[in-house]
N, C-alpha and C positions, 0 to 999 in steps of 0.2 A: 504494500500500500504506500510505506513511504518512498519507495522508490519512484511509483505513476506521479505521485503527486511534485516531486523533485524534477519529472521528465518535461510536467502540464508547466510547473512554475518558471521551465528554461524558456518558454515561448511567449513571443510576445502577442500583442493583442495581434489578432490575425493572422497571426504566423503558425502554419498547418504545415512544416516542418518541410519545405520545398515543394510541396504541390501548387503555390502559387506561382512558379517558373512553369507548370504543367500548362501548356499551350490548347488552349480550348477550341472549336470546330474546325474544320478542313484548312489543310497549308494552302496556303497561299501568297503571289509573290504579282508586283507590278513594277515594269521596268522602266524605268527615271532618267533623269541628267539633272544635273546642276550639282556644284561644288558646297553650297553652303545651305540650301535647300532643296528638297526633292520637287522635282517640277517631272510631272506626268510624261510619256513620250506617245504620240498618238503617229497612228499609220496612217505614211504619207508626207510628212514630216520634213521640213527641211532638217538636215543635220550636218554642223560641220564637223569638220575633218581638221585636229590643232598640230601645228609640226609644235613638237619638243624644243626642249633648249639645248639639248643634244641632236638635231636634225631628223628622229624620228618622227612617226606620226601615232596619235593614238583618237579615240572619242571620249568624252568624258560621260561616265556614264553613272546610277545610281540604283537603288533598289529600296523596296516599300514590305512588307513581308509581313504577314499572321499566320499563328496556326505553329509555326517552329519555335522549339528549343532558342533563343538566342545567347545563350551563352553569355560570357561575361566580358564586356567591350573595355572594362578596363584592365585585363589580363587575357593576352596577347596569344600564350599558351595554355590556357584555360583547357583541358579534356572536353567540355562542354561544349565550346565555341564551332559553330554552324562552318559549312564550305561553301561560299557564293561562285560561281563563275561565269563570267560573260563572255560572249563570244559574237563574232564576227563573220557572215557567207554572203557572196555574191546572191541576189535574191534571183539571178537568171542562174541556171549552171550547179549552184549550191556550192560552190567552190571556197574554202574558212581565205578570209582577207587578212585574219588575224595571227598574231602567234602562239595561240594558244598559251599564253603565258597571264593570263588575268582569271586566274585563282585565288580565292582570298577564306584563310579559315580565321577567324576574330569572331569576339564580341560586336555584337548588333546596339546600337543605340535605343531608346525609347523612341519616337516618331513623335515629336512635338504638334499638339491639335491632332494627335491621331491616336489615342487610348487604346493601346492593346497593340499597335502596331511598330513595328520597327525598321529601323533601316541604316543601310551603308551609305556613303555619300561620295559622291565624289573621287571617283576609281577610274583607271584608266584603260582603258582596252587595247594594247599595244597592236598598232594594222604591221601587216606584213609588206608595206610599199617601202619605196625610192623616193614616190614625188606623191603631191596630191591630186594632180593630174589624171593617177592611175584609179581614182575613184570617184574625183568630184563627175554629178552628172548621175551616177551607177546608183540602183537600188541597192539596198543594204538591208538582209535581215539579220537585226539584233540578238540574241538572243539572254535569257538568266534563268540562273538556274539556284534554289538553295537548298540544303539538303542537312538536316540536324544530327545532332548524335542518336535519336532516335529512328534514325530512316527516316521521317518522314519527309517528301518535297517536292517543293512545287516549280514551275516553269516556266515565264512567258517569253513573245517576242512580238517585236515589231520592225515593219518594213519603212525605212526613211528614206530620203534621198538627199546625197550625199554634198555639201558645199563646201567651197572652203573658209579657213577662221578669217577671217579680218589680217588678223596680224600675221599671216604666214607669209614666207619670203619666196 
C-alpha cells in the first residue's frame, strides 16, 4: 500500500506516467516551406530553387505532423526522436533530382496555434544539379515522409513548379 501510494504521490497533477506523449488518432503529416514559420505548400505552386553559399542548390522545405511519437527536440539523440525525410523527383519520368541526403531523426517542436500538432522547420532538400537552369520551368514532386519509434507514418506530396531564388547568381 505504501509503496502505490509513494508511486501516485511521484506524479504530478496530470501526469499519467508518459501516456501523454501517446499520440492520439491516425498519423498524419502536411508538407510546408518556410524557415521561421510553417507556410502550407499547395499543388501547382511556384517554388524556388536557393543556390547555397557553397554553390549548391537545395528547396527549403518544412513539415506539420499529428498522430506521431515526436520525440524530444531538445535532445538530439533522444531513442524516441521520429525520422523525417524529404525528397525530390522529376514529376514527368519520376527521376529523384535530389540527393537523397535530407534525412533528419530529432525532436519535433510543439506547432505554435496548432494544439496537438508538431513540426520541423526549415530543412533543406539538397537537388542533385550544377545550375538552376537544370530545373527552373520543371514540375517537381515533393515529397515527406515521418515515421516514429512506434512505426507508425505518415506521407504527403506535392507537385510545384520550379523558379528561381531572387538572389541566385
Amino acid at each position: 500500500m505504501l509503496a502505490a501510494m509513494l508511486a501516485l504521490a511521484g506524479c504530478g497533477a496530470g501526469d499519467d506516467g508518459g501516456a501523454a506523449d501517446a499520440p492520439t488518432g491516425p498519423a498524419e503529416v502536411e508538407l510546408g516551406t518556410g524557415d521561421l514559420v510553417f507556410e502550407p505548400i499547395t499543388t501547382g505552386q511556384d517554388f524556388q530553387v536557393v543556390q547555397g553559399p557553397q554553390g549548391g542548390y537545395h528547396f527549403v522545405v518544412s513539415m506539420r505532423t499529428r498522430g506521431v511519437v515526436a520525440g524530444n527536440p531538445d535532445r538530439l539523440g533522444d531513442p524516441s526522436n521520429p525520422t523525417t525525410s524529404f525528397r525530390a523527383f522529376a514529376a514527368i519520368g519520376g527521376a529523384a533530382v535530389d540527393l537523397d541526403a535530407s534525412s533528419f531523426t530529432q525532436g519535433l517542436d510543439p506547432a505554435v496555434g496548432s494544439p496537438g500538432a508538431f513540426e520541423m522547420l526549415g530543412r533543406l532538400l539538397i537537388l542533385r544539379i550544377a545550375d538552376d537552369d537544370e530545373l527552373v520551368g520543371m514540375d517537381v514532386r515533393l515529397t515527406v515522409e515521418v515515421t516514429d519509434v512506434a512505426g507508425r507514418s505518415a506521407r504527403d506530396e506535392r507537385t510545384v513548379r520550379v523558379i528561381p531564388h531572387p538572389a541566385n547568381l
